[in-house]
N, C-alpha and C positions, 0 to 999 in steps of 0.2 A: 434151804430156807425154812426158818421154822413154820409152821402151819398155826395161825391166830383162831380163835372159834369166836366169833362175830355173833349179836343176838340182832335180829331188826324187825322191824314192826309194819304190819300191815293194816295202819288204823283205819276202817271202814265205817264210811258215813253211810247212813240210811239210805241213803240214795244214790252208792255202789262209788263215789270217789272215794280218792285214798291222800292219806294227809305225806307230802314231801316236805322235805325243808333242803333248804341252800347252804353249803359247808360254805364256812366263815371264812375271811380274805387270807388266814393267817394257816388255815388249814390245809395239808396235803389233797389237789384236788379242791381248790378254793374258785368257788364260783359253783360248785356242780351241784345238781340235785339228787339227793337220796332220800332212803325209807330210814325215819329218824330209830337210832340202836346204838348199840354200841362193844365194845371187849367184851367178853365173858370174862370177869377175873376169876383169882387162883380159891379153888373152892367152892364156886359158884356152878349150877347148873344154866344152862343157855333161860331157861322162864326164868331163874330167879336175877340173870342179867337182863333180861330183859324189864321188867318190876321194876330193878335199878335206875334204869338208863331212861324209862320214860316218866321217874320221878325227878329225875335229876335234869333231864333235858326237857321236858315240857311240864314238868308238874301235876301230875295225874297218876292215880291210882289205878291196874289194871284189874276189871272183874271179872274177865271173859277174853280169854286167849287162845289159840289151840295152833299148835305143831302144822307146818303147813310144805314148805320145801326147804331143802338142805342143799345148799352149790358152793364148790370151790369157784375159786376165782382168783389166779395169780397174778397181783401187779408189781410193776416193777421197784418196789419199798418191802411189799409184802406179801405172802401166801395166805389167800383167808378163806375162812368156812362160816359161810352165812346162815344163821339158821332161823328161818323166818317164821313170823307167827302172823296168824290173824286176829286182829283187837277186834274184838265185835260189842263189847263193852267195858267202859269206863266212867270213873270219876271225878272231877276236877274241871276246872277251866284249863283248856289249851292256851298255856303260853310259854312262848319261846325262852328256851335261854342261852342257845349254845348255835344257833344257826343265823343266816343273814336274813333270812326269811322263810315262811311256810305259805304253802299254800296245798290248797283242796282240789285233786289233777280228778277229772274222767281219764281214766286207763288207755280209750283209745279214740282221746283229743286233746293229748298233751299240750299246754301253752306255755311251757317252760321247759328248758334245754340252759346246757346238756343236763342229760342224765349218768349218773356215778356209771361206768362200764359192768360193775357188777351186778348193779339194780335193773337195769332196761329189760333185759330176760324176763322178767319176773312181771314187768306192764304187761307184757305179750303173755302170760300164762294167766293173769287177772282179766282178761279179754275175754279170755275162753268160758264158754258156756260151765255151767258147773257140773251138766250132766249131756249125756248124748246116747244118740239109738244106734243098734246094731243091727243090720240087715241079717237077713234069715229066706231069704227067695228059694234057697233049696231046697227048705220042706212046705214051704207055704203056696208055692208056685210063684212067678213072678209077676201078674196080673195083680195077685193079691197083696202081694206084698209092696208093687207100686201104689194102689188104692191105701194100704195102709199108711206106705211115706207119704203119701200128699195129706191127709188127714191132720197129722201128726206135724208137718210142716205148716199146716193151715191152724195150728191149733199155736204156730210161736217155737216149735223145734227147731233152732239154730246148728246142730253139727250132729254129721251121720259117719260112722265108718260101715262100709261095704265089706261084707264078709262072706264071700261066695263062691270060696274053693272047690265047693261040692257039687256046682253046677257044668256042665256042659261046655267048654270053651267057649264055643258060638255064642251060646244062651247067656254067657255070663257076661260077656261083651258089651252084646247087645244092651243086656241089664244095665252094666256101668253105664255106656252111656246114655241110655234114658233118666236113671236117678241124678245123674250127676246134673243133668238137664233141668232136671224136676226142681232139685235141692239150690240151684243157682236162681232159676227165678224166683223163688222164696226169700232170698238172700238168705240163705244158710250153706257152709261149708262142709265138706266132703273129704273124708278119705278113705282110700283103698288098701287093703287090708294085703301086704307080703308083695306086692306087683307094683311098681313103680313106673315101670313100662308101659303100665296099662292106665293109671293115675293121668302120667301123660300126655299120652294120648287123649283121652275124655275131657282134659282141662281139670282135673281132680285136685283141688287145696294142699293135699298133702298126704303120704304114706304110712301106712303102721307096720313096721316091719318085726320080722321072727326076732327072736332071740340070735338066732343063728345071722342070720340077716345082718343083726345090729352088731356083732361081736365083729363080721367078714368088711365091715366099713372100713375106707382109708379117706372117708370126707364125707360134710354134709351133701343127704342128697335134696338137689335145687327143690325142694318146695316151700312153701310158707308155715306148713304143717310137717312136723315128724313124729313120730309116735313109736311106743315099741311095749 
């Protein structure tokens, strides 16, 4: 199946929602919601399809763009390659011309379903914190390094990977699960760094596995988080 290179947009309101719209009744996939984009045609680079696609489909000038994730995604019509950008500025009034409706989603309070199969990945990856901390209890001791995460979780830090190979099995254990303890009542999520086993056990969000790790996979492992 030939491989399509897809351009789609990640228009971000001031206040962190992202503009969807509704493919049109007549459209493959009619009724679903997606991140408005479209073809890359012949000659075009994926930004300057995108430029295209959101003058043509909502009438807006794009001032501020930037390269954000690249995913296939094989459906049964077609093989495509998304490659999404983030709008963080533009020009124009938003209006429709090619969809059944738009509307303005928080990422993780969707009030519209379904979403395109391609696109829903990509809600769960807009969820995620933009940045996160990395434990260090090895060389810091672990006292210190728990006084650190509660600071740092008291200060609005939403996601930690535990990174403590270098500790003492016992010691490290024990670590996990006092952080993971620490970083839940905070409501911030957790992952454990190569050890899945030990994720959990603790109740840990989710994994960040080796390279090696990631290549010996034959299935996703069960957490809400996977990382590599």
């Amino acid at each position: 199946m030939k491989l399509t290179q897809v351009a789609a947009a990640v228009i971000l309101a001031p206040d962190g929602s992202v503009l969807l719209g509704q493919r049109a009744p007549k459209a493959i996939y009619a009724g679903y919601w997606e991140f408005p984009g479209g073809k890359v045609e012949a000659g075009e680079t994926p930004y300057q399809a995108l430029v295209r696609e959101l003058d043509e489909e909502l009438g807006i000038t794009v001032l501020r763009a930037t390269p954000w994730i690249v995913r296939e995604h094989v459906y049964e019509h077609a093989h495509v390659r998304l490659n999404f950008f983030r709008v963080v500025e533009w020009c124009g009034e938003i209006r429709d011309h090619v969809h059944s409706a738009l509307s303005w989603q928080r990422c993780d309070q969707l009030t519209v379903a379904p979403m395109l199969p391609a696109n829903a990945p990509i809600l769960a990856a807009l969820a995620l914190p933009a940045g996160y901390a990395i434990t260090h209890a090895w060389q810091i001791g672990v006292d210190e390094q728990l006084l650190q995460l509660r600071l740092a979780l008291e200060q609005g830090l939403k996601l930690v990977q535990l990174r403590e190979g270098a500790l003492p099995l016992a010691e490290c254990h024990a670590f996990a699960y006092a952080a993971v303890d620490l970083c839940h009542r905070h409501g911030a999520r957790v992952l454990i760094n190569s050890d899945a086993d030990l994720a959990a056990q603790t109740g840990a969000d989710g994994v960040h596995l080796t390279a090696a790790q990631l290549m010996a996979l034959t299935a996703r492992p069960d957490f809400s988080l996977v990382a590599a």
